[in-house]
PDB file with SEQRES, HELIX, SHEET and CRYST1 records, atoms N, CA, C and O in Angstrom:
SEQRES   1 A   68  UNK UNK UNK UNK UNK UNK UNK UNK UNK UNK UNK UNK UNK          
SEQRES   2 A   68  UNK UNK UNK UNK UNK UNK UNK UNK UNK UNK UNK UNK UNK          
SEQRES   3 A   68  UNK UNK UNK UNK UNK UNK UNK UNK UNK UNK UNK UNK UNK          
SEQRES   4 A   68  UNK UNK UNK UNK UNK UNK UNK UNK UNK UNK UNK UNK UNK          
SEQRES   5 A   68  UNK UNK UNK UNK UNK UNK UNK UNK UNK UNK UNK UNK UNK          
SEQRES   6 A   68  UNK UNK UNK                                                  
HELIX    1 AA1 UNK A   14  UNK A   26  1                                  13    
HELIX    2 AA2 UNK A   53  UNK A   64  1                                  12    
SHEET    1 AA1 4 UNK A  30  UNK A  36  0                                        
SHEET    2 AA1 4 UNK A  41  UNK A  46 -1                                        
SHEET    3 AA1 4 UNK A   2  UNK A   9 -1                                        
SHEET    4 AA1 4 UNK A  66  UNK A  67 -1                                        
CRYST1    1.000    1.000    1.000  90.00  90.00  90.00 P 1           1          
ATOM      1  N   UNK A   1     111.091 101.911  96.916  1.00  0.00           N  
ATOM      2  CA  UNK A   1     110.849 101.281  98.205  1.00  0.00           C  
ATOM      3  C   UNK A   1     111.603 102.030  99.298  1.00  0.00           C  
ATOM      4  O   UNK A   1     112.708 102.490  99.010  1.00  0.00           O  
ATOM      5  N   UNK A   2     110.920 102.260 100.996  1.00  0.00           N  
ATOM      6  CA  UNK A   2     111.555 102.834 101.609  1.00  0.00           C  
ATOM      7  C   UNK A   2     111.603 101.492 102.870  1.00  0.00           C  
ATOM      8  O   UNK A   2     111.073 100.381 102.898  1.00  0.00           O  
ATOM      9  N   UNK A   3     112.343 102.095 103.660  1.00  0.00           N  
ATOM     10  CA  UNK A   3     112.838 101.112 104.587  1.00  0.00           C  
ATOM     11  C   UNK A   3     112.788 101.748 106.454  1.00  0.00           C  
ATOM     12  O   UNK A   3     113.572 102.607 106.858  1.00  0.00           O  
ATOM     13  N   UNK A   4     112.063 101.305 107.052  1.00  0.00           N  
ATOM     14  CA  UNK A   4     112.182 101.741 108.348  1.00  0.00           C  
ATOM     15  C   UNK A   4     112.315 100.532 109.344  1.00  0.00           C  
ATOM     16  O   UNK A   4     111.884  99.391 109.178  1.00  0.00           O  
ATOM     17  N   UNK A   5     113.154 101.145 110.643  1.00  0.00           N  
ATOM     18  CA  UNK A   5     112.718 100.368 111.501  1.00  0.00           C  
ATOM     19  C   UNK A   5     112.054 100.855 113.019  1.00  0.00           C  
ATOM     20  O   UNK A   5     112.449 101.724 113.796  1.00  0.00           O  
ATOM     21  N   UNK A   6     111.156 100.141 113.084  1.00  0.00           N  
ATOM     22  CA  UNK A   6     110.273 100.566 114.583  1.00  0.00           C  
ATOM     23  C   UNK A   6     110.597  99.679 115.476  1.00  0.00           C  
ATOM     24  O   UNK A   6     111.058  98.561 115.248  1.00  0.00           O  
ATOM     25  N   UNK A   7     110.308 100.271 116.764  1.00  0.00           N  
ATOM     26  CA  UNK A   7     110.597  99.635 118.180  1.00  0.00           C  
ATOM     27  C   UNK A   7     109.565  99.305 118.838  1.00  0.00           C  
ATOM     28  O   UNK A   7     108.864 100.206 119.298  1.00  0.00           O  
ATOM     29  N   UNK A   8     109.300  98.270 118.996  1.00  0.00           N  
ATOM     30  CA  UNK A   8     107.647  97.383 119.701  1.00  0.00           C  
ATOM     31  C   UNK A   8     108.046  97.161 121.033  1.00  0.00           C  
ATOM     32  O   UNK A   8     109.069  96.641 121.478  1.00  0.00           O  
ATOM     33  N   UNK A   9     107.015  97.668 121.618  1.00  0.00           N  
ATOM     34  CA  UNK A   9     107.016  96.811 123.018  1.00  0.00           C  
ATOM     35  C   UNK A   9     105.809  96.051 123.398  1.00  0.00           C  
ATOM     36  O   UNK A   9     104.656  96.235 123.007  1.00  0.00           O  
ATOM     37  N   UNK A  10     106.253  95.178 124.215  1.00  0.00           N  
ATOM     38  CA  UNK A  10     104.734  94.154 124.434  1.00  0.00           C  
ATOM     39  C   UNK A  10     104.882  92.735 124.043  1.00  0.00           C  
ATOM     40  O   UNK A  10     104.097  91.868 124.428  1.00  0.00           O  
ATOM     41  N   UNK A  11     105.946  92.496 123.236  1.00  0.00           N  
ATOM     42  CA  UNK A  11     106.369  91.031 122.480  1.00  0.00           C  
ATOM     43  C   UNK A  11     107.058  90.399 123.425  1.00  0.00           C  
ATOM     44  O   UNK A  11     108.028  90.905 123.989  1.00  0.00           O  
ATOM     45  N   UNK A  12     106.461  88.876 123.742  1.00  0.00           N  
ATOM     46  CA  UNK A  12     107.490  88.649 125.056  1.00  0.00           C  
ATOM     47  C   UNK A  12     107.145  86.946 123.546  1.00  0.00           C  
ATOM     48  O   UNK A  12     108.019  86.832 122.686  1.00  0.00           O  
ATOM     49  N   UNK A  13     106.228  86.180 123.513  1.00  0.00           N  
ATOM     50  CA  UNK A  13     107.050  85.418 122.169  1.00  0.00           C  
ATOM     51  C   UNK A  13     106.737  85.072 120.700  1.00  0.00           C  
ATOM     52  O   UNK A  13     105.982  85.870 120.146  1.00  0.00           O  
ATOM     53  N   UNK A  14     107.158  84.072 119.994  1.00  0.00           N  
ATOM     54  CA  UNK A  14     107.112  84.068 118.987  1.00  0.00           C  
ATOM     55  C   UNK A  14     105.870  84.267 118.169  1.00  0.00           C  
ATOM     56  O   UNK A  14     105.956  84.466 116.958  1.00  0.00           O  
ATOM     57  N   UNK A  15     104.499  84.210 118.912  1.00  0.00           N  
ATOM     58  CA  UNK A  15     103.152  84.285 118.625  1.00  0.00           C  
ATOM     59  C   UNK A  15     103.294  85.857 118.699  1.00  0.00           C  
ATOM     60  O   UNK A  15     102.803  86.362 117.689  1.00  0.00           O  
ATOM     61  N   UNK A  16     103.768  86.713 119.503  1.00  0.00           N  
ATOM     62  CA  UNK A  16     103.597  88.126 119.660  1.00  0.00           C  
ATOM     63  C   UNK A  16     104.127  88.596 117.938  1.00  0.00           C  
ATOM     64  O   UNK A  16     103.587  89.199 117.011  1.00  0.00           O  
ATOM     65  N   UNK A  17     105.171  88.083 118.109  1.00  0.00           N  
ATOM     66  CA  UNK A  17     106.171  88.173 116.310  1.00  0.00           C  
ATOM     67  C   UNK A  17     104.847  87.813 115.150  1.00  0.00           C  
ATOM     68  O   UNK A  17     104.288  88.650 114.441  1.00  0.00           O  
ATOM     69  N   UNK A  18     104.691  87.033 115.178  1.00  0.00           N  
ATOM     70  CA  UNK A  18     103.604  86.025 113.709  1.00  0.00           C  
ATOM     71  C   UNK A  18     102.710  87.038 113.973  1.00  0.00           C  
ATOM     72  O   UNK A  18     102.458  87.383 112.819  1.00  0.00           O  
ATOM     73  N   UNK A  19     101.858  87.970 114.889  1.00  0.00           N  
ATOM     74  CA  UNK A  19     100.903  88.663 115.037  1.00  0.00           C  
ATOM     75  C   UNK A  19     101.122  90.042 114.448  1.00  0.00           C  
ATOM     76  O   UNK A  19     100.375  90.712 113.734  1.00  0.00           O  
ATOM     77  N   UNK A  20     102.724  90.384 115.077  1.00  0.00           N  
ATOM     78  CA  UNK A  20     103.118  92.100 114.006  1.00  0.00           C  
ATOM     79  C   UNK A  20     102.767  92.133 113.058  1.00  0.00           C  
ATOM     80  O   UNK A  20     101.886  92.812 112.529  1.00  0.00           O  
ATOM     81  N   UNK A  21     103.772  90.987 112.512  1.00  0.00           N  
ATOM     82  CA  UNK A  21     104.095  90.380 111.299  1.00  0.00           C  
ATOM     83  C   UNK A  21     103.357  90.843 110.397  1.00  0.00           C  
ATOM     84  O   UNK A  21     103.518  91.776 109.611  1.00  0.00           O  
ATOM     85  N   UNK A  22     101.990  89.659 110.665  1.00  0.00           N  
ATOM     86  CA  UNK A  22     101.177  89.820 109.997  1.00  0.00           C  
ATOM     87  C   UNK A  22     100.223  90.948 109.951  1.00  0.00           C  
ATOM     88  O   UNK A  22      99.653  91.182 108.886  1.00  0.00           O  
ATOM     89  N   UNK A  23     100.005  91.628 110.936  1.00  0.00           N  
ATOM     90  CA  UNK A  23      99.521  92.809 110.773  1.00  0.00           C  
ATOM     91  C   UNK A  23     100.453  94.032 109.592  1.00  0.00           C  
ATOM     92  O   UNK A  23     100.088  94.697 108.622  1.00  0.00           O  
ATOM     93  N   UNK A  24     101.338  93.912 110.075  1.00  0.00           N  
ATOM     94  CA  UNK A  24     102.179  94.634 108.869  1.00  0.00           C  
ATOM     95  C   UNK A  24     101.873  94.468 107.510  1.00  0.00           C  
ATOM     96  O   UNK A  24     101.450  95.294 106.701  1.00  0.00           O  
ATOM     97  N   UNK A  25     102.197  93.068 107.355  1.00  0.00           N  
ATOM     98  CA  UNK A  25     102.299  92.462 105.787  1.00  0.00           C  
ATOM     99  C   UNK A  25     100.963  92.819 105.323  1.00  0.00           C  
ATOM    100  O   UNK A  25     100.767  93.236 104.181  1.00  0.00           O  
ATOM    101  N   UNK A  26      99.922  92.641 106.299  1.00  0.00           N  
ATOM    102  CA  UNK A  26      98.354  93.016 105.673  1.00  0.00           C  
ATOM    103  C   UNK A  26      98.341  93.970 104.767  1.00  0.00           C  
ATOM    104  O   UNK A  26      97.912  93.942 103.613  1.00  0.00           O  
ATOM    105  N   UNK A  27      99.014  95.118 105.577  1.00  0.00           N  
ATOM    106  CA  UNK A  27      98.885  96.803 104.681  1.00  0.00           C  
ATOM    107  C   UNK A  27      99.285  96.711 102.759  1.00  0.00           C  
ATOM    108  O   UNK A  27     100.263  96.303 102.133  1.00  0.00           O  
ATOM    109  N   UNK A  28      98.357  97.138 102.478  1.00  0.00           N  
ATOM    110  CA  UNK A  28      98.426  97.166 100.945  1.00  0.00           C  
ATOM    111  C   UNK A  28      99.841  98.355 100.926  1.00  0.00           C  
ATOM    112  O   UNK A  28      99.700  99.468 101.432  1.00  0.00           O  
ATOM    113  N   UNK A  29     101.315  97.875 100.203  1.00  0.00           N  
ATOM    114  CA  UNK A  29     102.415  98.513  99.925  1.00  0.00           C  
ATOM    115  C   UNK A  29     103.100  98.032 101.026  1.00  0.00           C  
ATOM    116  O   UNK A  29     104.188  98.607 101.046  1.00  0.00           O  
ATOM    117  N   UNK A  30     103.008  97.322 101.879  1.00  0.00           N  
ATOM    118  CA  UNK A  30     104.473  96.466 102.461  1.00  0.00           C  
ATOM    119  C   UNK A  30     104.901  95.740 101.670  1.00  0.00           C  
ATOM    120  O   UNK A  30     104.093  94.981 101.135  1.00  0.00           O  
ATOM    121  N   UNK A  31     106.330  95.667 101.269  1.00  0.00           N  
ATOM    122  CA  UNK A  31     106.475  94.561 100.476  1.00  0.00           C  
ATOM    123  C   UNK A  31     107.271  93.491 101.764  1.00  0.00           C  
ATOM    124  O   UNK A  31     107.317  92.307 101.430  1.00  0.00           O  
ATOM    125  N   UNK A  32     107.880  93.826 103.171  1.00  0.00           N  
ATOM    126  CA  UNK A  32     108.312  92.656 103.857  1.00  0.00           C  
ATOM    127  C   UNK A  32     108.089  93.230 105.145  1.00  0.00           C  
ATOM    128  O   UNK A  32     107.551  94.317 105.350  1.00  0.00           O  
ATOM    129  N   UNK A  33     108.699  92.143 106.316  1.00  0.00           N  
ATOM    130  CA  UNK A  33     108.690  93.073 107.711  1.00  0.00           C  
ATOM    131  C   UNK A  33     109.344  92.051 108.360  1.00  0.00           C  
ATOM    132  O   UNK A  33     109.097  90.850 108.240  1.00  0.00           O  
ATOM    133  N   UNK A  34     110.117  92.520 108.996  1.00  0.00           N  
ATOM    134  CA  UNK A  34     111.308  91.470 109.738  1.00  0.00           C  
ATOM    135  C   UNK A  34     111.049  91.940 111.168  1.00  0.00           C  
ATOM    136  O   UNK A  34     111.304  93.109 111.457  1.00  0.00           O  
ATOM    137  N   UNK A  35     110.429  90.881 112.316  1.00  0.00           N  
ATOM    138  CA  UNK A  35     110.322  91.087 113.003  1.00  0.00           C  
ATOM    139  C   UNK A  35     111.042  90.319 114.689  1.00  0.00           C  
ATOM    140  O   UNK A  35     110.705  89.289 115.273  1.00  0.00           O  
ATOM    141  N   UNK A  36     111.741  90.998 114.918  1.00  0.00           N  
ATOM    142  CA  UNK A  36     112.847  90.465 116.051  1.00  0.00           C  
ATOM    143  C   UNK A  36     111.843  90.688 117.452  1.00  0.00           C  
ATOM    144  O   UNK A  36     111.132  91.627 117.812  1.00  0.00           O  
ATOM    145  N   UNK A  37     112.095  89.604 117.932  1.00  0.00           N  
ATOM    146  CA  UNK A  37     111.466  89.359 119.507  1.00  0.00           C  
ATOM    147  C   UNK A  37     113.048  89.992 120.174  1.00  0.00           C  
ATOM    148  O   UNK A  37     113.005  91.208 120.359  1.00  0.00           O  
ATOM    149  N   UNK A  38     113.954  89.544 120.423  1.00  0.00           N  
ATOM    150  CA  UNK A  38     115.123  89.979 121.202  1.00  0.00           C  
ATOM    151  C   UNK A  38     114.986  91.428 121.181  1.00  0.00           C  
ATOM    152  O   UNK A  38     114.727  92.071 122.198  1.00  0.00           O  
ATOM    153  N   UNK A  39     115.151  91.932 120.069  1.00  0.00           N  
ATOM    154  CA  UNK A  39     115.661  93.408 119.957  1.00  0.00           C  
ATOM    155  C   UNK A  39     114.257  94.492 120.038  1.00  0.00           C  
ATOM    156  O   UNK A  39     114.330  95.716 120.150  1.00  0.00           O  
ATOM    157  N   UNK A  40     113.079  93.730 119.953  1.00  0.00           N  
ATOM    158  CA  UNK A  40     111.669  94.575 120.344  1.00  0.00           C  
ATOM    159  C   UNK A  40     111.801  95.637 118.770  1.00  0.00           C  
ATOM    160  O   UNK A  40     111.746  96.867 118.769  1.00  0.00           O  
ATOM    161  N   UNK A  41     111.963  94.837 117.661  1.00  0.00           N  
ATOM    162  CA  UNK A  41     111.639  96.078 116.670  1.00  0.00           C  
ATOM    163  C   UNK A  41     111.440  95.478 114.791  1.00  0.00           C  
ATOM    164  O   UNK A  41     111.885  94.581 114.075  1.00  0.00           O  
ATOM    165  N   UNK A  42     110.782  96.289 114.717  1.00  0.00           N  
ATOM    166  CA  UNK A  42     110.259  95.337 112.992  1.00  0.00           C  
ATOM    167  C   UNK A  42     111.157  96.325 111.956  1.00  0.00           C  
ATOM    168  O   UNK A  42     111.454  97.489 112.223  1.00  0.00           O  
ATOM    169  N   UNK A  43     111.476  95.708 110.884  1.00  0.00           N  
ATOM    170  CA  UNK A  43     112.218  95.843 110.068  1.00  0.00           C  
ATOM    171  C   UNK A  43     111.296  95.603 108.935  1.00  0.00           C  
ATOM    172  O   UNK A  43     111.211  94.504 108.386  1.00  0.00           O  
ATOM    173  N   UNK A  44     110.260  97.166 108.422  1.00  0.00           N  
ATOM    174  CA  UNK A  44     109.736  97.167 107.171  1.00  0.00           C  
ATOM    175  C   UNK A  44     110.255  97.710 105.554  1.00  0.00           C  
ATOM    176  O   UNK A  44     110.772  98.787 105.259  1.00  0.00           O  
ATOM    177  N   UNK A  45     109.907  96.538 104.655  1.00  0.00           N  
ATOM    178  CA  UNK A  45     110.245  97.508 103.752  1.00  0.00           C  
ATOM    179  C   UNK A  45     108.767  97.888 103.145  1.00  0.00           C  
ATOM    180  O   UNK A  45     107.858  97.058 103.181  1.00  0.00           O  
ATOM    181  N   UNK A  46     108.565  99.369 102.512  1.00  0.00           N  
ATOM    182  CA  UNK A  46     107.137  99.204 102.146  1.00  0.00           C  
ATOM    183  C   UNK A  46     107.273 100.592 100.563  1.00  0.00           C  
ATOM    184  O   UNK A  46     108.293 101.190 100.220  1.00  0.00           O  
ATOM    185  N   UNK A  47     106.184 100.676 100.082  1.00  0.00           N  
ATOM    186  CA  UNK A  47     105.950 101.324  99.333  1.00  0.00           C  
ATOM    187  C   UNK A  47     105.424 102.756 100.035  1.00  0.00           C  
ATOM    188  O   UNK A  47     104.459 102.687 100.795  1.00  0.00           O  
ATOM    189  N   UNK A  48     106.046 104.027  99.785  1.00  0.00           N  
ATOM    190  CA  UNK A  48     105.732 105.186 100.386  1.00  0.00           C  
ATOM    191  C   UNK A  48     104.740 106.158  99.410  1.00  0.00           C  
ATOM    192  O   UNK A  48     104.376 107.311  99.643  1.00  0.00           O  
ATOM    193  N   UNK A  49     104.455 105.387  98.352  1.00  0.00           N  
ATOM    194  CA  UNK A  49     102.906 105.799  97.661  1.00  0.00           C  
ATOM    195  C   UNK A  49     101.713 105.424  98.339  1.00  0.00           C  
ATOM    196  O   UNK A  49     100.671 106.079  98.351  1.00  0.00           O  
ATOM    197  N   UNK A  50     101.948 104.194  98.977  1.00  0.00           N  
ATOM    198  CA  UNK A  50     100.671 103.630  99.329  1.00  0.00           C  
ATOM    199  C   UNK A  50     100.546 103.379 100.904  1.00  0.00           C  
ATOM    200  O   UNK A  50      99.443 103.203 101.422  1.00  0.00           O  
ATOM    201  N   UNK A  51     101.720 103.371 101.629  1.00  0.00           N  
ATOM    202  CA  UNK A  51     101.837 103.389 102.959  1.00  0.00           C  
ATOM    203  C   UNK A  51     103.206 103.987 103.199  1.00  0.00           C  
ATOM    204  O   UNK A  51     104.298 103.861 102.644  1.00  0.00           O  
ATOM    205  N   UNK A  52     102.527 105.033 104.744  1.00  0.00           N  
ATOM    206  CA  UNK A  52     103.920 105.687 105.749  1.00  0.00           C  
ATOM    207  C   UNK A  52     104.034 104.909 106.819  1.00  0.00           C  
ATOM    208  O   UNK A  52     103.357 103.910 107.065  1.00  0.00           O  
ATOM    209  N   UNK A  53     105.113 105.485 107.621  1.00  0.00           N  
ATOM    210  CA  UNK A  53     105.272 105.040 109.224  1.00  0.00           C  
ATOM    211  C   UNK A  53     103.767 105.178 110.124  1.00  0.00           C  
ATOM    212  O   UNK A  53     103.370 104.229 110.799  1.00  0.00           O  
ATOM    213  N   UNK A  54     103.165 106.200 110.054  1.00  0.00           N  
ATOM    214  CA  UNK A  54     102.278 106.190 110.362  1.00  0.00           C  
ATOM    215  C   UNK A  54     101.209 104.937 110.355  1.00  0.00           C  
ATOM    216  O   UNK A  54     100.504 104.518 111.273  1.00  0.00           O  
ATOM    217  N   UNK A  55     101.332 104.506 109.049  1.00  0.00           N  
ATOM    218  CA  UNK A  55     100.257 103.505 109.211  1.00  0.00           C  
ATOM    219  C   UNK A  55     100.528 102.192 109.584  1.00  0.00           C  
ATOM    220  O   UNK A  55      99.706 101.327 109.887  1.00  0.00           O  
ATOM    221  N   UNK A  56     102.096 102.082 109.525  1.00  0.00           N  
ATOM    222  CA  UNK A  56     102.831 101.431 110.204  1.00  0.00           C  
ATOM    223  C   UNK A  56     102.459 100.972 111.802  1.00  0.00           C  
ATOM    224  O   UNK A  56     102.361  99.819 112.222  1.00  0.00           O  
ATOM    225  N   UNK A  57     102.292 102.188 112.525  1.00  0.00           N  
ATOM    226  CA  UNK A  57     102.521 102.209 114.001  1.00  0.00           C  
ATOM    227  C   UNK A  57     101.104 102.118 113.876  1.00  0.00           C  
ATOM    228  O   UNK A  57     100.697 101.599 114.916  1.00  0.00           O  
ATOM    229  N   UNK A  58     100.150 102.371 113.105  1.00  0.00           N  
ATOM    230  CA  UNK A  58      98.495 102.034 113.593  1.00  0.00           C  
ATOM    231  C   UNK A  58      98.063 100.743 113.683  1.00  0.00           C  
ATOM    232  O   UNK A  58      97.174 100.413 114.468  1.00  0.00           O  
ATOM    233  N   UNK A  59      98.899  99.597 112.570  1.00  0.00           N  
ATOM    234  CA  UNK A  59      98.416  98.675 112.279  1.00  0.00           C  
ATOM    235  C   UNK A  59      99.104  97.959 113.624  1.00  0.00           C  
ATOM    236  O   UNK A  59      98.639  96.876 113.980  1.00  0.00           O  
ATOM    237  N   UNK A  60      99.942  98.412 114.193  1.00  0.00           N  
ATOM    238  CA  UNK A  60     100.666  97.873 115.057  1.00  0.00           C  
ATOM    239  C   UNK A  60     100.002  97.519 116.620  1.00  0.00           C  
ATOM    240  O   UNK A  60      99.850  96.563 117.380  1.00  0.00           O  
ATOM    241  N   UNK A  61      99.694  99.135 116.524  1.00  0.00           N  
ATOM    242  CA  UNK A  61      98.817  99.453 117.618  1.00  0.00           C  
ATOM    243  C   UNK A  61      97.850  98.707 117.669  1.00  0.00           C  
ATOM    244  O   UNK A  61      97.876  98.054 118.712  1.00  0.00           O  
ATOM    245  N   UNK A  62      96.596  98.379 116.741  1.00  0.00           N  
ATOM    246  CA  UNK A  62      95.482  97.697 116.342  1.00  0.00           C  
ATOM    247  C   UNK A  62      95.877  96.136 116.744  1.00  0.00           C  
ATOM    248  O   UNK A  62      95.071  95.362 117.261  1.00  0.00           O  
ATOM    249  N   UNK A  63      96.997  95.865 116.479  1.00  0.00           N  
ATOM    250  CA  UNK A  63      97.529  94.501 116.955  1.00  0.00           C  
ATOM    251  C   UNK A  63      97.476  93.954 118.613  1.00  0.00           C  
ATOM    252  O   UNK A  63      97.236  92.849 119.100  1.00  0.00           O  
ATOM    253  N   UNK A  64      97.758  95.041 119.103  1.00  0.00           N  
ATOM    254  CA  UNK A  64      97.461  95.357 120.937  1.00  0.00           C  
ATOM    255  C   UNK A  64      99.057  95.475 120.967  1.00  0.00           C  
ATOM    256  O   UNK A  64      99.500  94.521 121.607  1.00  0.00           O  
ATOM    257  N   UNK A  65      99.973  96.229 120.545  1.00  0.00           N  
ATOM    258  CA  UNK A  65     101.305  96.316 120.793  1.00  0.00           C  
ATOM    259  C   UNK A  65     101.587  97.918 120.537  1.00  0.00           C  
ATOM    260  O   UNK A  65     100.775  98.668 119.993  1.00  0.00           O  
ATOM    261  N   UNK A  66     102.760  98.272 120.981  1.00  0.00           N  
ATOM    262  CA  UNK A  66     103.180  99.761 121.537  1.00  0.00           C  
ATOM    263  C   UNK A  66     104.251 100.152 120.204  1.00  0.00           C  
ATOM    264  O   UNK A  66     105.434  99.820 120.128  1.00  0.00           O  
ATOM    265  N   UNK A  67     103.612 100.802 119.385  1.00  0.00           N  
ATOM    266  CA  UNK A  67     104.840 100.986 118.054  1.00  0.00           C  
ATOM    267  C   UNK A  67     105.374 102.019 119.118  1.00  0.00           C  
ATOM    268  O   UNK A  67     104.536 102.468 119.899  1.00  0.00           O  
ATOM    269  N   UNK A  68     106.815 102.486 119.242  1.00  0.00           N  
ATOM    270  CA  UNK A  68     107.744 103.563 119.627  1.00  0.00           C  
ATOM    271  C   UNK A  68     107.901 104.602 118.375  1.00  0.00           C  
ATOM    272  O   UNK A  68     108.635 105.585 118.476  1.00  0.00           O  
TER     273      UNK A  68                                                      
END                                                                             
């Protein structure tokens, strides 16, 4: 398991969070995603066989939010 964290912008509340979230968790090989409204940034852990950062910041994007 690898571990990153990304910087979102666009989250102003807790519905913006439940929306990463879940866009994250969707991806086949996330196993979690911790997502902070204060600090604007998700905390994934995921499988790097089956998903990168990359697909990270797409699913993010696809969400209507700004992966950094």
């Amino acid at each position: 398991m690898q571990k990153t964290k990304l910087k979102i912008s666009g989250m102003s509340c807790q519905h913006c969070v439940k929306t990463v979230k879940d866009a994250l968790t969707a991806l086949e090989g996330v196993q979690s995603a911790k997502v902070n409204l204060r600090k604007g940034e998700a905390v994934v852990r995921f499988d790097e066989l089956s998903v990168n950062p990359v697909n990270l910041r797409d699913a993010i994007t696809q969400a209507g939010f700004e992966a950094l």
